[in-house]
RODREN-945680 format. One record per residue: residue number from 0; x, y, z of N, C-alpha, C, O, CB in turn; chain; residue in one letter. Coordinates in steps of 0.1 Angstrom, whole numbers, plus 5000, padded with zeros to 4 digits. Glycine has a CB too. Layout:
- NUM X Y Z X Y Z X Y Z X Y Z X Y Z A A
...
# end
This chain:
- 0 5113 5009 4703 5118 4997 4699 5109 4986 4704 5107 4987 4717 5133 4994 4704 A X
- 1 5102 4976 4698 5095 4969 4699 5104 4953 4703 5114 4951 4696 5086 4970 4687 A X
- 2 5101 4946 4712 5108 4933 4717 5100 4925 4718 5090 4930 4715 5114 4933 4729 A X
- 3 5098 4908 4720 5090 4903 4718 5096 4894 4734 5108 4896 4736 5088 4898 4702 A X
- 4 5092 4887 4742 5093 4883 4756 5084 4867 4753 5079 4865 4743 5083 4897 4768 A X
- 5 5085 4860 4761 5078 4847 4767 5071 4851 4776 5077 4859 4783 5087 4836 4772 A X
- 6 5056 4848 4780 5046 4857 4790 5036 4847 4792 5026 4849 4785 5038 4873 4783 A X
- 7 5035 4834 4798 5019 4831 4799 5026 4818 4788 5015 4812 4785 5004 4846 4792 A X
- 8 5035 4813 4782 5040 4799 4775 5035 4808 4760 5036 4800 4751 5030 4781 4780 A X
- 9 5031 4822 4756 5032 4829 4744 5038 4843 4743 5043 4851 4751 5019 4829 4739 A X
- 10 5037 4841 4729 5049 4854 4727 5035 4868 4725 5025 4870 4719 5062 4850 4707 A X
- 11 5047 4878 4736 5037 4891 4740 5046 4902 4736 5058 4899 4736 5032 4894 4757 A X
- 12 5043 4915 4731 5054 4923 4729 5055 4930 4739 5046 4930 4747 5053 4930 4720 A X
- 13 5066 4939 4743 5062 4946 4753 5073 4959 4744 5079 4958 4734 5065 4939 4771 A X
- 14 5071 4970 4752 5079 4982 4744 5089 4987 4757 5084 4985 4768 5068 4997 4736 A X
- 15 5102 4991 4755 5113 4994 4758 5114 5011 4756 5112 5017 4745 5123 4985 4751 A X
- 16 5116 5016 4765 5116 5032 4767 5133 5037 4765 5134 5044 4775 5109 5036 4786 A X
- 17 5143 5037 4760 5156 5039 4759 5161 5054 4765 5172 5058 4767 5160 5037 4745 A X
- 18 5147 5062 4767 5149 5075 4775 5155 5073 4786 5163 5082 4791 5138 5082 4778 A X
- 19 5150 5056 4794 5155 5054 4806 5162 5047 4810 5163 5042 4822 5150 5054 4811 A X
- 20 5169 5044 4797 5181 5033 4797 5180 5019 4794 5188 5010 4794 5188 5033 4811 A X
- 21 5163 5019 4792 5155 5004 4794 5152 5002 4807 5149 4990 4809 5162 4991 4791 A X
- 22 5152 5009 4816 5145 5004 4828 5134 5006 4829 5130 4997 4836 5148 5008 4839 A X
- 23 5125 5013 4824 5111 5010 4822 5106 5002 4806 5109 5005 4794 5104 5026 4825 A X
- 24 5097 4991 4811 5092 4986 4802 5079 4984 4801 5075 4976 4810 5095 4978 4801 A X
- 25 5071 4989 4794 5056 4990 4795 5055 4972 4787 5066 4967 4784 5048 5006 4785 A X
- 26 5044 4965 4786 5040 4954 4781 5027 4947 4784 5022 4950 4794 5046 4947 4784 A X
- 27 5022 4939 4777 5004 4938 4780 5010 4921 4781 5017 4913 4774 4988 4945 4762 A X
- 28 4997 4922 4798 4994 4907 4801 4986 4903 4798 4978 4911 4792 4994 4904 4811 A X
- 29 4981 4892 4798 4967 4890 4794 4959 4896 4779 4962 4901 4769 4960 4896 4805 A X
- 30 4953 4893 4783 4939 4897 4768 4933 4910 4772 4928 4917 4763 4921 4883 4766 A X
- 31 4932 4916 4786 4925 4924 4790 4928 4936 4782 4920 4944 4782 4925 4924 4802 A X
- 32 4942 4939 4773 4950 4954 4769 4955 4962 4781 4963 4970 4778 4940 4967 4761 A X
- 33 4954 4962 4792 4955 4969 4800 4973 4968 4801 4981 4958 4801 4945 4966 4811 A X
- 34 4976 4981 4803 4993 4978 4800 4998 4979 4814 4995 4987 4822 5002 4991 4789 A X
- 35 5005 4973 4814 5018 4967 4828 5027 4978 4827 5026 4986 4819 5029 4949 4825 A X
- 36 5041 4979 4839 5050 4983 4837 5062 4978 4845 5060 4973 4856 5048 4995 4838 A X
- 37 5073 4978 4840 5083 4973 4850 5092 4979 4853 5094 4987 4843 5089 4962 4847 A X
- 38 5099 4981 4861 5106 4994 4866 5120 4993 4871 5118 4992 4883 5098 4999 4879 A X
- 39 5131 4993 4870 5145 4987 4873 5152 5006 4881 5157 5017 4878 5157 4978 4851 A X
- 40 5147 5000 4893 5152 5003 4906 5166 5004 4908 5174 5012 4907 5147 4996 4915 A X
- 41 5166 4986 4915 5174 4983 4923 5184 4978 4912 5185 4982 4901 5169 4974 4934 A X
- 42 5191 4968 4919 5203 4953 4913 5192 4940 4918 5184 4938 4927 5224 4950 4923 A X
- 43 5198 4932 4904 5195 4920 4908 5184 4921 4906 5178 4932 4905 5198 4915 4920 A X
- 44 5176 4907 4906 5160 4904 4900 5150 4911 4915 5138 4908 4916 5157 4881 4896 A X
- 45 5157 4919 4925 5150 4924 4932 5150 4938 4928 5141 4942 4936 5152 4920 4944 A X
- 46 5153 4944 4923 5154 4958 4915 5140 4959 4908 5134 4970 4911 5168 4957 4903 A X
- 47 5135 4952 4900 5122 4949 4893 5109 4958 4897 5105 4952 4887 5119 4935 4897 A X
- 48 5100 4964 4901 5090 4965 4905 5079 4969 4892 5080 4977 4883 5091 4974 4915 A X
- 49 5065 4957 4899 5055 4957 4886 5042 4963 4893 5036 4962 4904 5053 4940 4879 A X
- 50 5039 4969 4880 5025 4975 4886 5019 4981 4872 5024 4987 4862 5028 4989 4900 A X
- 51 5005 4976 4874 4999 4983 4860 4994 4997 4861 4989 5005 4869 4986 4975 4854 A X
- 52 4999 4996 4846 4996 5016 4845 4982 5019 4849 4981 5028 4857 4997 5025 4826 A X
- 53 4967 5011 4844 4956 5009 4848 4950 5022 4833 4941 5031 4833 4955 5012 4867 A X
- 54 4959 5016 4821 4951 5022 4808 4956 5015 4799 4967 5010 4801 4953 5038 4804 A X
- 55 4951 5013 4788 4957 5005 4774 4964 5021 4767 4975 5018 4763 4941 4996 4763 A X
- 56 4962 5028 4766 4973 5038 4757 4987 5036 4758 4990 5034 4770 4974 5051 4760 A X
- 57 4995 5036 4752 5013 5033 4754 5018 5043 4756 5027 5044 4763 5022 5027 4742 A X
- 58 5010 5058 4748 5012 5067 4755 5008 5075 4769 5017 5081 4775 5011 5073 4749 A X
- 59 4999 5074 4774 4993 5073 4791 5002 5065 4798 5008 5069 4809 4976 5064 4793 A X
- 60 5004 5056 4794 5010 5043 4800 5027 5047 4806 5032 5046 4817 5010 5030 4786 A X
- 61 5034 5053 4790 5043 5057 4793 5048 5071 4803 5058 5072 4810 5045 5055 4782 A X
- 62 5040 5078 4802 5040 5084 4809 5036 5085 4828 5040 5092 4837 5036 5088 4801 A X
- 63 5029 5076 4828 5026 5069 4842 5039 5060 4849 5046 5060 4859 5011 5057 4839 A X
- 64 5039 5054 4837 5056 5043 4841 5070 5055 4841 5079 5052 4849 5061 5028 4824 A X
- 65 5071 5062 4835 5084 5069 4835 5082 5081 4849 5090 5086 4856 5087 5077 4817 A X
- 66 5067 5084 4850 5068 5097 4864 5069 5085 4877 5077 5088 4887 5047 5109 4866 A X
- 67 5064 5074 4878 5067 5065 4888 5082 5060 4890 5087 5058 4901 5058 5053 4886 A X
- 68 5089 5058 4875 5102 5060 4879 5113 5070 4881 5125 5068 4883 5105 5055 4873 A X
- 69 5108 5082 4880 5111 5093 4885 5111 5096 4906 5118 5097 4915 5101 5103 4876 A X
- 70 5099 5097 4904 5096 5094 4916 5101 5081 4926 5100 5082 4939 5083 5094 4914 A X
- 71 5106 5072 4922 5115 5060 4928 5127 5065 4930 5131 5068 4942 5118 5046 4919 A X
- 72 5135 5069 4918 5149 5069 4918 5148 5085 4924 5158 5090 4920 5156 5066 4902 A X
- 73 5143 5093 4929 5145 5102 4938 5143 5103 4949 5148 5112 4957 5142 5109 4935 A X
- 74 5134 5093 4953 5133 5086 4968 5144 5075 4971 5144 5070 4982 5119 5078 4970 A X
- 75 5152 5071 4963 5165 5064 4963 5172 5074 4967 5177 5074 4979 5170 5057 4951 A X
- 76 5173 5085 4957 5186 5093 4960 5187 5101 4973 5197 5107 4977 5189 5101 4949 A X
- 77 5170 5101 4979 5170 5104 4993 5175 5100 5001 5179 5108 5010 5162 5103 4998 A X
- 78 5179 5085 5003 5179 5075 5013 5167 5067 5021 5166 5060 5032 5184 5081 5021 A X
- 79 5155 5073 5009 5141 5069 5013 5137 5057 5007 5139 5056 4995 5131 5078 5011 A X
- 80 5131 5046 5014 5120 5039 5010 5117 5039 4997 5110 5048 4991 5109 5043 5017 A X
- 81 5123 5026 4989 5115 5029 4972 5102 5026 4971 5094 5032 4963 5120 5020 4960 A X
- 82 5098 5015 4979 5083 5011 4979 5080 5016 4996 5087 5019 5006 5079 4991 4975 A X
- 83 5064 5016 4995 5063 5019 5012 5046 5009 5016 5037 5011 5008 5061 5042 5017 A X
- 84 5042 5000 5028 5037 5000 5024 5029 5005 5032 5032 5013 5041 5037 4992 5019 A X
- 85 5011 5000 5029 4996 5007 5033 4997 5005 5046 5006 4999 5052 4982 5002 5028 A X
- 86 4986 5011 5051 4984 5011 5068 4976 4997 5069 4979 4989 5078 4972 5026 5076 A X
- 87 4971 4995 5063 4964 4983 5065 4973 4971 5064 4971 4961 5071 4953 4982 5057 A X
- 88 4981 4973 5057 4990 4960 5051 5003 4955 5066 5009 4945 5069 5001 4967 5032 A X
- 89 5001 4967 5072 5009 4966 5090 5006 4963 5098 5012 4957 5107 5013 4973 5098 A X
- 90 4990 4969 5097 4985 4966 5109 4982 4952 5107 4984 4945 5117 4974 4974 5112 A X
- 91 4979 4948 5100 4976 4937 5095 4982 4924 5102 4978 4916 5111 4980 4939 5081 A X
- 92 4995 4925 5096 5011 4923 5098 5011 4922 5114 5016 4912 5120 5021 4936 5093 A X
- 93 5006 4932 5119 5013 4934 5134 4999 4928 5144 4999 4926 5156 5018 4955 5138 A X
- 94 4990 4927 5136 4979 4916 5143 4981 4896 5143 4976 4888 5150 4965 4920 5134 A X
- 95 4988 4895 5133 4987 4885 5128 5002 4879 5141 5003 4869 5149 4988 4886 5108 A X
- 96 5009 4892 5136 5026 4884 5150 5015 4885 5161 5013 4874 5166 5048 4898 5155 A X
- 97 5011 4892 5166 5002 4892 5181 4998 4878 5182 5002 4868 5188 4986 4903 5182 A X
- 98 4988 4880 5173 4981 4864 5175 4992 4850 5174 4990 4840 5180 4970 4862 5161 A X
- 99 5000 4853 5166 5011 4842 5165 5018 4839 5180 5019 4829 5188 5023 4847 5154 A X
- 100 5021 4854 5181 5028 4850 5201 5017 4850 5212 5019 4843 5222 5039 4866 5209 A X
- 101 5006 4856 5210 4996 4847 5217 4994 4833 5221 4992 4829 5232 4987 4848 5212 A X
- 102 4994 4823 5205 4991 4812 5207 5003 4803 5210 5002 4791 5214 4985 4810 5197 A X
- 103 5014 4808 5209 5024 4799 5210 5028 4803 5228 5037 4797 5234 5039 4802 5196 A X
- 104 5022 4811 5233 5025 4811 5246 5035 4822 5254 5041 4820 5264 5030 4798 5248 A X
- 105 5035 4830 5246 5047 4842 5249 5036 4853 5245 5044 4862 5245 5065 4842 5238 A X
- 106 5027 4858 5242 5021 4873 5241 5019 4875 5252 5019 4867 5261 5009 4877 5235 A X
- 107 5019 4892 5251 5019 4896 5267 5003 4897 5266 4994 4895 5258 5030 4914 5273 A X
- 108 5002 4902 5278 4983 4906 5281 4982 4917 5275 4971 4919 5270 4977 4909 5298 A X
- 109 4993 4929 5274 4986 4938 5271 4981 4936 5254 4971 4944 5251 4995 4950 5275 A X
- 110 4985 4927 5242 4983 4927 5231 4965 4928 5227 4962 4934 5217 4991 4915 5228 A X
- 111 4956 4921 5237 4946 4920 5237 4943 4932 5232 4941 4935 5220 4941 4915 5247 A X
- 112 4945 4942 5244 4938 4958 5241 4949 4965 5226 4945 4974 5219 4940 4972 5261 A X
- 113 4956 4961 5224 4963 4966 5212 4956 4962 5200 4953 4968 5189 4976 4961 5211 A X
- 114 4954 4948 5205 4945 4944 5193 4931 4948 5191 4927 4949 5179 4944 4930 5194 A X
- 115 4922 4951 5201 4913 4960 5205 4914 4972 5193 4908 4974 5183 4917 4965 5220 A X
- 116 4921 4978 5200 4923 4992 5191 4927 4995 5180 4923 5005 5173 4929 5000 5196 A X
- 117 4939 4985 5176 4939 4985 5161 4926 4985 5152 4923 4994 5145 4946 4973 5156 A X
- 118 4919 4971 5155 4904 4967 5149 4898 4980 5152 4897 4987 5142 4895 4954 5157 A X
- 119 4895 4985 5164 4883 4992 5168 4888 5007 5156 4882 5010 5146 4881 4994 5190 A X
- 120 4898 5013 5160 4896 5026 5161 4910 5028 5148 4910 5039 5142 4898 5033 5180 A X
- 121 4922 5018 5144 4933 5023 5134 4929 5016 5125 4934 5021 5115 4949 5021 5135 A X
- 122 4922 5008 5122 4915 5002 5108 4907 5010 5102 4909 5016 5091 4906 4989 5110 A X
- 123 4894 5012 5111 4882 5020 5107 4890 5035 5100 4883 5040 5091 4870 5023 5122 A X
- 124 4901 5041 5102 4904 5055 5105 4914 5053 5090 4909 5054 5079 4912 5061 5124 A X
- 125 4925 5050 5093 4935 5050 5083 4930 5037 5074 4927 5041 5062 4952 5049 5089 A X
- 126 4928 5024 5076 4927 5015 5061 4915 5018 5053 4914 5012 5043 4925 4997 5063 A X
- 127 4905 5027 5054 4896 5028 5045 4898 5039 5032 4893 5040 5022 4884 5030 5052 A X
- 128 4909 5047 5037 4916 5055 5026 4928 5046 5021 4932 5052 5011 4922 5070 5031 A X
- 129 4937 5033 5022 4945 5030 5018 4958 5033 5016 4968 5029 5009 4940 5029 5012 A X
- 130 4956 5044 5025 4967 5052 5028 4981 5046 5033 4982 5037 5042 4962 5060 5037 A X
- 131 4992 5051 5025 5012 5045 5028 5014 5055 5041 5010 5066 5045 5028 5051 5009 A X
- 132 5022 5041 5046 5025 5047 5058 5034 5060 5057 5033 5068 5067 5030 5037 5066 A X
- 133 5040 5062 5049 5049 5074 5049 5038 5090 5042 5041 5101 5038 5067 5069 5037 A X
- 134 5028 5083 5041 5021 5093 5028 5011 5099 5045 5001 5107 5043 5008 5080 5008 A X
- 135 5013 5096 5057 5000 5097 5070 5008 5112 5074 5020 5116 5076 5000 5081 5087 A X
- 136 4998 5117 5075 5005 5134 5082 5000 5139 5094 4990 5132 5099 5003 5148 5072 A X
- 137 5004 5149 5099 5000 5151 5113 4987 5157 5107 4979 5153 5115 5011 5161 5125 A X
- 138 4981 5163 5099 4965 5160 5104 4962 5150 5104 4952 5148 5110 4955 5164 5099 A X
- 139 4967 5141 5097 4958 5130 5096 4956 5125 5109 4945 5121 5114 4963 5120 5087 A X
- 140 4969 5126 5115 4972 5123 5134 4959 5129 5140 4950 5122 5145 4987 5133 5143 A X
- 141 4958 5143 5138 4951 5151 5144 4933 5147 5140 4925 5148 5149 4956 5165 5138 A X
- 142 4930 5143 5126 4920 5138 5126 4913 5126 5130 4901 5123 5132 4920 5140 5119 A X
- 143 4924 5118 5131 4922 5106 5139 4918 5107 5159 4913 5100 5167 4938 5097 5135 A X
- 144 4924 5117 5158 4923 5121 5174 4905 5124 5178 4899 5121 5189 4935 5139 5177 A X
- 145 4900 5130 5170 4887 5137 5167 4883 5125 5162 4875 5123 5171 4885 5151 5158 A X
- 146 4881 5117 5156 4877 5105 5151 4875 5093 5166 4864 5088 5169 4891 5100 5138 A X
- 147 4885 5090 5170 4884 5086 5184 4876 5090 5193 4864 5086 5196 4894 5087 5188 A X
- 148 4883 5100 5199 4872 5108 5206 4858 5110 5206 4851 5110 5216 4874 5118 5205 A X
- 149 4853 5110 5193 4835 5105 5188 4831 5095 5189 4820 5092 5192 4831 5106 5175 A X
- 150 4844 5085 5186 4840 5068 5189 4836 5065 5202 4827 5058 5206 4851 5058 5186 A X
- 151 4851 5072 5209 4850 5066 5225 4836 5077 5233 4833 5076 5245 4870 5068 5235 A X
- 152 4833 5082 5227 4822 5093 5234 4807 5086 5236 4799 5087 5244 4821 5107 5224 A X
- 153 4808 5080 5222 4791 5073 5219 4791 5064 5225 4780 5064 5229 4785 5069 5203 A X
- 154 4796 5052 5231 4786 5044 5242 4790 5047 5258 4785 5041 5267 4788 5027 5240 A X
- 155 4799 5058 5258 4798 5066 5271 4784 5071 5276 4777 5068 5285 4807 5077 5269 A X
- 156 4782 5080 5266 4771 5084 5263 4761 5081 5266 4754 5086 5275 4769 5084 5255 A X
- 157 4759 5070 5257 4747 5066 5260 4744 5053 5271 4735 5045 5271 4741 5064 5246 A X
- 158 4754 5052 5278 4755 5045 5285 4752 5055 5302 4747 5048 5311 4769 5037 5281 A X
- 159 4754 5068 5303 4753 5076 5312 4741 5079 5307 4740 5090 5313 4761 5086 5314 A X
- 160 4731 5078 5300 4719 5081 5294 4706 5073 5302 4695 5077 5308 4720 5077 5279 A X
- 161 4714 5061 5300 4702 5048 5304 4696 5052 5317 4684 5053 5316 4709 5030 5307 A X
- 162 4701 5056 5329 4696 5057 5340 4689 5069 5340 4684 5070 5351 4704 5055 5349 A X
- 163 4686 5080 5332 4678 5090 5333 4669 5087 5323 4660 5096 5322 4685 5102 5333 A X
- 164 4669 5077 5316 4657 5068 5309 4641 5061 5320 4629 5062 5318 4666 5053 5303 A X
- 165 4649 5056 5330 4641 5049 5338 4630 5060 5347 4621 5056 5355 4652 5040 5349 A X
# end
């Protein structure tokens, strides 16, 4: 079933999936074709979630939008997390309150070295894969451990080095 929407002050179509009651709606923004999807989760205009399929086919598309809403409404029926987000998007988050209670006069001392090591050693490790926090597994723990360990080793290193230089 084809519908016609208000998008941008013009009229866009978007298509309606009735397999899923209409909670998924695929629809093209822009000029680019690339098709959107909308996803009815929850209640209320917070129920919504948008994200593009990242293909112009309606069939690709649909099928990207209906396994994502599979995948929601069974992490609902978990008691899990419908969205989750990245490592970076927390740490992020949890640098930015540091710095906020820093400046207003309430961070503790220890935040410095937290902040330290986020930058130094949980950025470099987990944000360059983009990785969801619920998606991190104990290797990943485990590889991060070996990841550290190499970091904190090399200006040890070569810092015990210098004097058998001279």
């Amino acid at each position: 079933m084809v519908r016609w929407s208000i998008n941008c002050a013009k009229l866009e179509p978007y298509v309606e999936y009735p397999d899923r009651d209409g909670k998924v709606v695929l629809y093209h923004r822009g000029t680019r074709g690339i098709l959107q999807a909308r996803i009815k989760v929850g209640t209320g205009t917070k129920g919504w979630h948008r994200f593009s399929t990242g293909t112009d086919s309606v069939k690709e598309g649909s099928e990207i939008a209906c396994k994502k809403y599979d995948w929601m409404m069974f992490r609902k029926d978990e008691g899990l997390t419908i969205t989750t987000s990245t490592f970076i998007s927390v740490a992020r988050l949890a640098l930015e309150e540091m710095e906020r209670d820093i400046k207003e006069g309430y961070g503790k001392p220890i935040y410095t070295t937290y902040r330290q090591a986020i930058n130094k050693y949980l950025i470099p490790f987990f944000g360059k894969s983009n990785k969801r926090i619920d998606d991190i597994t104990i290797q990943d723990v485990e590889r991060f451990n070996v990841f550290r360990k190499d970091k904190l080793a090399q200006p040890f290193a070569n810092h015990y080095q210098t004097p058998l230089k001279r």
